[in-house]
C-alpha positions as CSV (number, residue, x, y, z in Angstrom):
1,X,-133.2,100.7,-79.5
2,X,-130.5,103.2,-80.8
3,X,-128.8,103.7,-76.9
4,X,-128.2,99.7,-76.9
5,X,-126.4,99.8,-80.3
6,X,-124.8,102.8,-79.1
7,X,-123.5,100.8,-75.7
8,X,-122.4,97.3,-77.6
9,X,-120.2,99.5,-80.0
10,X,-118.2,101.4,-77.1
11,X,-117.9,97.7,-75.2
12,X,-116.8,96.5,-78.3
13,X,-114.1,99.0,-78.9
14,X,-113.1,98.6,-75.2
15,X,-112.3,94.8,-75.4
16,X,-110.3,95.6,-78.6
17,X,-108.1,97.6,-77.1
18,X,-107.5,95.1,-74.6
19,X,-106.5,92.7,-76.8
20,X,-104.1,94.6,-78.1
21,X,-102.3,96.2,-75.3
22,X,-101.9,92.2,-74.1
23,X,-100.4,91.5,-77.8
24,X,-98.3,94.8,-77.0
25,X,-97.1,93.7,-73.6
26,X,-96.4,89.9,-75.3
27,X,-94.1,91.6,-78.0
28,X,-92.1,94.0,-76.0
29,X,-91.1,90.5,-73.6
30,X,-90.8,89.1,-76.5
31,X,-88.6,91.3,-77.6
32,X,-86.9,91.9,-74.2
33,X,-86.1,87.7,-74.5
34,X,-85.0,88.2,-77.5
35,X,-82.0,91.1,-76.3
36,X,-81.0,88.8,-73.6
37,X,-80.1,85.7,-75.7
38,X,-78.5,87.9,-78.3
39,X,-76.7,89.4,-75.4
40,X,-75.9,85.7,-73.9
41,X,-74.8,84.5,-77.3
42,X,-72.5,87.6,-77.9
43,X,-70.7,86.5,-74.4
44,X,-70.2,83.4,-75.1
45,X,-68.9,84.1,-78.2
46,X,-66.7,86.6,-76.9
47,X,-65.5,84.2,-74.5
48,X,-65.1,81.4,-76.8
49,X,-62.8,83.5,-79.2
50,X,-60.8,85.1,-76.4
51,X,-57.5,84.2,-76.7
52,X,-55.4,82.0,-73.8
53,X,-53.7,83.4,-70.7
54,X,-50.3,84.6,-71.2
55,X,-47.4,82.4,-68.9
56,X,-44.0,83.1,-67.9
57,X,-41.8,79.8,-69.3
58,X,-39.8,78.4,-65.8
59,X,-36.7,77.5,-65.9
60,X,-36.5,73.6,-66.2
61,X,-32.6,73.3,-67.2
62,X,-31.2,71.2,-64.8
63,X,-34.2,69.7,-63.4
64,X,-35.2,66.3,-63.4
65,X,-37.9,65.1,-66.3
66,X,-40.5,64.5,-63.8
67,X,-39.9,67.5,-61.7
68,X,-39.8,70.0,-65.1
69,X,-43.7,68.1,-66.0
70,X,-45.0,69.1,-62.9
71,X,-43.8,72.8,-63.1
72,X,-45.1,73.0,-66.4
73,X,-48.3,71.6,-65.6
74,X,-49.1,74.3,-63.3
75,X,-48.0,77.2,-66.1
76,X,-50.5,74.6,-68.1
77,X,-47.4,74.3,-70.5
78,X,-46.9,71.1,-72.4
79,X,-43.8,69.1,-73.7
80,X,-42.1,68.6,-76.8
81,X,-39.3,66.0,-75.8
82,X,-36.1,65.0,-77.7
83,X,-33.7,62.7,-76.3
84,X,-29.9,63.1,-76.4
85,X,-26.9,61.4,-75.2
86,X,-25.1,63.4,-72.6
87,X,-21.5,63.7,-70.9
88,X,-22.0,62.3,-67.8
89,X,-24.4,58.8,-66.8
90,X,-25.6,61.2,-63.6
91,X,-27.1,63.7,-66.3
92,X,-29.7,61.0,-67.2
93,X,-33.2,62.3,-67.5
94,X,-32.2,65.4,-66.4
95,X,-33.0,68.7,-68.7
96,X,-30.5,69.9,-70.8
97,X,-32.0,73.0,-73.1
98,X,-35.2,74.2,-73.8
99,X,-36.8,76.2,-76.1
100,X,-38.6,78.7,-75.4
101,X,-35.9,80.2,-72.9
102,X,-36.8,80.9,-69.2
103,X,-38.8,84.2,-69.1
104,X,-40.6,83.8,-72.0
105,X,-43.8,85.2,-72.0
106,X,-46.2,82.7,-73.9
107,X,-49.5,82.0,-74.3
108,X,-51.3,79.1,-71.9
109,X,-51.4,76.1,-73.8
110,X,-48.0,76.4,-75.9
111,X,-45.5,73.3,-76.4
112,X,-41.9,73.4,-74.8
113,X,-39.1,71.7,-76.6
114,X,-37.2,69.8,-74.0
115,X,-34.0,68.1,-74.5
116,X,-33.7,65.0,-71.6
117,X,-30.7,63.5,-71.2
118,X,-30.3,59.5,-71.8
119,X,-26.8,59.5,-69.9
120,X,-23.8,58.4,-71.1
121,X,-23.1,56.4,-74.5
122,X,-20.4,54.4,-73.5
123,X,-18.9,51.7,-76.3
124,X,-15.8,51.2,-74.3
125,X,-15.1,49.9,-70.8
126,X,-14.1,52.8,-68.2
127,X,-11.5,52.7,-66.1
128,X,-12.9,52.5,-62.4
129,X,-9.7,52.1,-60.8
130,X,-8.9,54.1,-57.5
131,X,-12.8,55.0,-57.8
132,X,-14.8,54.2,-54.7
133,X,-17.0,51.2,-55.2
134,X,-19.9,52.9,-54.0
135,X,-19.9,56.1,-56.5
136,X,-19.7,53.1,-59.2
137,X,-23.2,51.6,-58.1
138,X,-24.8,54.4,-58.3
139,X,-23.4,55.8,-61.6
140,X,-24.2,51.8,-62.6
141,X,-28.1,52.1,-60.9
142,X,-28.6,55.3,-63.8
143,X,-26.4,54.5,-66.6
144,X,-28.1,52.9,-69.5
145,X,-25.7,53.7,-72.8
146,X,-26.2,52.4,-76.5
147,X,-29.3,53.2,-78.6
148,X,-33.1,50.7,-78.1
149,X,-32.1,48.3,-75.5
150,X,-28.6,50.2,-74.4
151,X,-25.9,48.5,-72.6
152,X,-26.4,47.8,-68.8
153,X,-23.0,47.9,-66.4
154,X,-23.6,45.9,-62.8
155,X,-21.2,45.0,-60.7
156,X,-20.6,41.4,-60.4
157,X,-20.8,39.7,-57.2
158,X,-19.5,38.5,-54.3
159,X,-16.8,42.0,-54.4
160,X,-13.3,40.7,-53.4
161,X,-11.7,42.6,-50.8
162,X,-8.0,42.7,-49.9
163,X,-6.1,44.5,-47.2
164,X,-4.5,47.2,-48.6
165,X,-3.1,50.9,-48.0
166,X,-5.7,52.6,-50.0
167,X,-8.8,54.3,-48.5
168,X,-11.6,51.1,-47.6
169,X,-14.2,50.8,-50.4
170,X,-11.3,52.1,-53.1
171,X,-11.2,49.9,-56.5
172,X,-7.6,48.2,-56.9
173,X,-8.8,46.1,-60.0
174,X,-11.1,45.2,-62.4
175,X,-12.2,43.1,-65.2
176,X,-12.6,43.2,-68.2
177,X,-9.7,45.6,-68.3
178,X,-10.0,49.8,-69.0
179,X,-10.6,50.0,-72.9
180,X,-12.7,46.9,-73.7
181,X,-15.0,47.1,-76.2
182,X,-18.8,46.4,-75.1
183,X,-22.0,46.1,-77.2
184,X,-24.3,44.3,-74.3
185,X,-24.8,44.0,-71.0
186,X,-21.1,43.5,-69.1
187,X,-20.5,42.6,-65.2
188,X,-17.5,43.5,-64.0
189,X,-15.7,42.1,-61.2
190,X,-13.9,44.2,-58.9
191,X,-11.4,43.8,-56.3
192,X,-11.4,46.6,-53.3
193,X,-9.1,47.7,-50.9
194,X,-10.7,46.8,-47.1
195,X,-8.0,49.8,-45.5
196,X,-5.5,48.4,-43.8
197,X,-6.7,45.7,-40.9
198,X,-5.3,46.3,-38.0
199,X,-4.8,43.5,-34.9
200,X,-6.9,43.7,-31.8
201,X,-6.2,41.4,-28.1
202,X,-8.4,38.5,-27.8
203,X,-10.8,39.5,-24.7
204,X,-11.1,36.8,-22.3
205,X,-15.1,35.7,-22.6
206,X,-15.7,32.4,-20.6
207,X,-17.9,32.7,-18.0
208,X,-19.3,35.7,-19.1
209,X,-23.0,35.9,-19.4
210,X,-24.3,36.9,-23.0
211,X,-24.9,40.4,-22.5
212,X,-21.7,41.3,-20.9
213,X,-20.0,39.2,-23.4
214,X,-21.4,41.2,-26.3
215,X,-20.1,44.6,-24.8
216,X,-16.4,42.8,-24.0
217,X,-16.7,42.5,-27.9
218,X,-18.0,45.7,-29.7
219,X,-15.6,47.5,-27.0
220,X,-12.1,45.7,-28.7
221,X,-13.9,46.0,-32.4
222,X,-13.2,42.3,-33.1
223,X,-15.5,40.5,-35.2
224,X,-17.1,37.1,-32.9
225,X,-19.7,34.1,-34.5
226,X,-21.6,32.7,-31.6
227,X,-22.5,29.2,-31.7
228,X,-24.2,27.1,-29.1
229,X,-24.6,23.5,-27.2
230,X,-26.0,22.3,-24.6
231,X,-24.5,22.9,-21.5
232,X,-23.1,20.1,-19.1
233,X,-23.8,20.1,-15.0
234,X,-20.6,22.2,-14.6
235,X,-21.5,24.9,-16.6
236,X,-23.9,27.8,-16.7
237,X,-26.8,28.0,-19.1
238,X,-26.3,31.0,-20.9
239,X,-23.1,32.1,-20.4
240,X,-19.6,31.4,-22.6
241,X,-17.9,28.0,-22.0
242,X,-15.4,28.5,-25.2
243,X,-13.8,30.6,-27.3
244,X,-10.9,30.2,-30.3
245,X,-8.4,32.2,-30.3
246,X,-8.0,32.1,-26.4
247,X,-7.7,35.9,-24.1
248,X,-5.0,37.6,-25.2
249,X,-4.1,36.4,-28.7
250,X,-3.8,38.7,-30.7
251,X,-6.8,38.8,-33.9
252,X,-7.3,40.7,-36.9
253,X,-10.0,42.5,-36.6
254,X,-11.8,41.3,-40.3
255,X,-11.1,38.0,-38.6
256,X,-14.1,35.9,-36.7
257,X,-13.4,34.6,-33.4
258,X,-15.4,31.3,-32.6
259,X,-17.5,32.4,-29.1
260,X,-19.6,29.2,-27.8
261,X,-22.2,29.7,-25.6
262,X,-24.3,26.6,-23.1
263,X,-28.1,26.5,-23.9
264,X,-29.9,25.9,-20.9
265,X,-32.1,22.8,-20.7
266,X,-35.3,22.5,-22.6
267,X,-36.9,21.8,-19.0
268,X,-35.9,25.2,-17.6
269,X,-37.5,27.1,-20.1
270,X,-41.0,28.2,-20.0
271,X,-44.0,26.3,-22.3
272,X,-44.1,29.5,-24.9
273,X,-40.0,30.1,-24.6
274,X,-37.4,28.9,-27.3
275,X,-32.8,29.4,-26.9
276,X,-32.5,29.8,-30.5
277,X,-29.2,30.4,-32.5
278,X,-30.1,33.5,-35.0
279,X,-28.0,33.8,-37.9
280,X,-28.1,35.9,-41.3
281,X,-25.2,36.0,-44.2
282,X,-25.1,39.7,-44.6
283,X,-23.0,41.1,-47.8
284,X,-19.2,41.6,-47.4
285,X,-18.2,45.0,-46.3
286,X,-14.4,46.8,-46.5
287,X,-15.0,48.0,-42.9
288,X,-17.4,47.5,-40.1
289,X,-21.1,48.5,-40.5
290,X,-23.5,49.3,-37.6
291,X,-25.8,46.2,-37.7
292,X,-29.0,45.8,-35.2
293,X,-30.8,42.7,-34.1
294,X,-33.8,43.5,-32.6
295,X,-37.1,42.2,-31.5
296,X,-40.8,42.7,-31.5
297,X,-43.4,40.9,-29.2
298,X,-47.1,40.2,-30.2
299,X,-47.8,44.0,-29.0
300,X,-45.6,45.2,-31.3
301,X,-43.3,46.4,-28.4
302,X,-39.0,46.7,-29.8
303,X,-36.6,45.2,-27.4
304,X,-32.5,45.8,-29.0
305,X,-31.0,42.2,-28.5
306,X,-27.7,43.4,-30.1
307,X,-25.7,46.2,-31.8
308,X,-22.3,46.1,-33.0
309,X,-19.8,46.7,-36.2
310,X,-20.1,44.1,-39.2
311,X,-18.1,43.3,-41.7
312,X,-20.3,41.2,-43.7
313,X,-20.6,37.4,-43.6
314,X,-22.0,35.3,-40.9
315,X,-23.8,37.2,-38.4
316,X,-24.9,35.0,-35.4
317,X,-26.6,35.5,-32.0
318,X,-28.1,33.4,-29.6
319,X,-31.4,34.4,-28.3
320,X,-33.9,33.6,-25.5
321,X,-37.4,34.5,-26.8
322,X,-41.3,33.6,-26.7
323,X,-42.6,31.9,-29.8
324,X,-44.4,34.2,-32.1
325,X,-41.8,37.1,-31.5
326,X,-40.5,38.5,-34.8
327,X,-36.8,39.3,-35.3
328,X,-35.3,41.9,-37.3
329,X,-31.9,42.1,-38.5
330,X,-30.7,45.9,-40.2
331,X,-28.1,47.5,-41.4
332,X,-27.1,51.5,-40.9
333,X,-31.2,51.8,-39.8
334,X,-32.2,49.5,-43.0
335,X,-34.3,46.4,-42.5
336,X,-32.2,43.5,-44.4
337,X,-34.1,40.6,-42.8
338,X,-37.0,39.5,-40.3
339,X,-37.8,36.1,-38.9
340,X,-40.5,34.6,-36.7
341,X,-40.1,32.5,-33.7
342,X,-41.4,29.3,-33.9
């Protein structure tokens, strides 16, 4: 009876110490968990308090508004922006100080102070005289002056042009006159110089074919409208039955010669073929300006119907195409006009 006491106790003590060594093992992990969060927390902390990456400030004087953003986006800068009138209507958005100064070392995150250029405040009309007309459309494309709305300059059109001495495209006069006084939007009308015009000799066209007519033109640099009619049993579809002035008469060369060419008969053409007359009033121009006809078939394949030196005005050329081809009409490479064949 006394061994089996004996026995229970020492089982006894043996499960007790059991019991605690797993409450032992549960503390130190607990314990060990513990550490690691307090460690974790501590990082983040750290982290969270560190201060921002220092940046070098760029240089953004001189830059354009939207070109200075983006460079300052990528040192994760960000703008402070005052606006100022400036000298000059080209200046507009355009940088003209900043503070901090290029080179500055600054922390990530910091606010430039950029001063952008509003162009020109202009309360008086310019003189424009003995300018080129086409540096004043582009000053007029940027320059807004005045303060809320400003005060917009355009050029009023149609531009007169008049032979003169001076270099083509030069301003002889305007209006309103140098010195006016403006507080809204003004147009002003100007009259430019077109160089001086010189004659050319009158090819002699008649009887020539359309293409060989063309070449007879852009080689003498005289300026033709085409126009067409329906030709008569004597004469050849296609070719040039009149011209004004006649071969030989001499033309200025900002002058149109009349060029008339016979269309052939609707019964000699195919089912899907049109003789069309093409024609497009393009802007006036002080001196001749490389303008292409072209065409584009249902695949999208470019044939060059013509190419020659315009002046502006009338453009005409007659054409032999299949319905559904597209013409283009550009100037210096520029698209100005398209049309379908009906």
């Amino acid at each position: 009876m006394d061994i089996k006491q004996t026995t229970d106790g020492i089982d006894e003590d043996k499960t007790e110490d059991k019991t605690a060594r797993k409450i032992g093992v549960v503390l130190i992990a607990a314990i060990a968990l513990l550490a690691v969060m307090a460690l974790a927390a501590f990082a983040v902390f750290f982290i969270s308090v560190r201060g921002p990456e220092q940046t070098m400030v760029p240089n953004l004087v001189g830059k354009d508004i939207i070109e200075a953003l983006l460079e300052m986006q990528q040192k994760e800068l960000y703008p402070r922006i005052q606006l100022r009138f400036s000298q000059s209507a080209l200046d507009k958005n355009t940088i003209l100080e900043q503070e901090p100064h290029a080179g500055a070392i600054v922390k990530a995150g910091r606010r430039i102070r950029l001063v952008v250029s509003q162009g020109a405040q202009i309360s008086r009309i310019e003189n424009y005289i003995g300018r080129m007309l086409s540096d004043v459309r582009a000053e007029f494309q940027t320059l807004v002056t005045g303060g809320g709305a400003g005060v917009l300059l355009t050029v009023k059109e149609p531009v007169m042009y008049e032979e003169s001495s001076a270099p083509a495209g030069t301003i002889l006069e305007q209006t309103p006159q140098p010195g006016t006084g403006i507080s809204g939007p003004a147009a002003l009308s100007f009259v430019v110089s077109k160089g001086k015009v010189e004659d050319a000799q009158m090819p002699t066209l008649i009887g020539l074919d359309i293409k060989a007519a063309l070449a007879e033109i852009v080689k003498t640099g005289i300026q033709a409208e085409f126009q067409i009619r329906a030709a008569t049993s004597r004469q050849t579809p296609e070719t040039v039955v009149s011209q004004t002035p006649s071969g030989g008469v001499l033309i200025p060369k900002d002058k149109s010669a009349v060029v008339v060419v016979a269309a052939p008969q609707k019964n000699k053409l195919d089912e899907d073929e049109v003789f069309l007359l093409f024609t497009y009033d393009l802007p006036p121009s002080p001196f001749p300006v490389v303008t292409t006809l072209a065409a584009l078939d249902a695949e999208g394949k470019r044939e060059q119907l013509a190419e020659l030196g315009h002046r502006g005005g009338r453009f005409s050329f007659p054409c032999r195409l299949k319905r559904g081809t597209i013409l283009t009409l550009s100037m210096l490479g520029t698209e100005v006009y398209r049309q379908t064949v009906e």
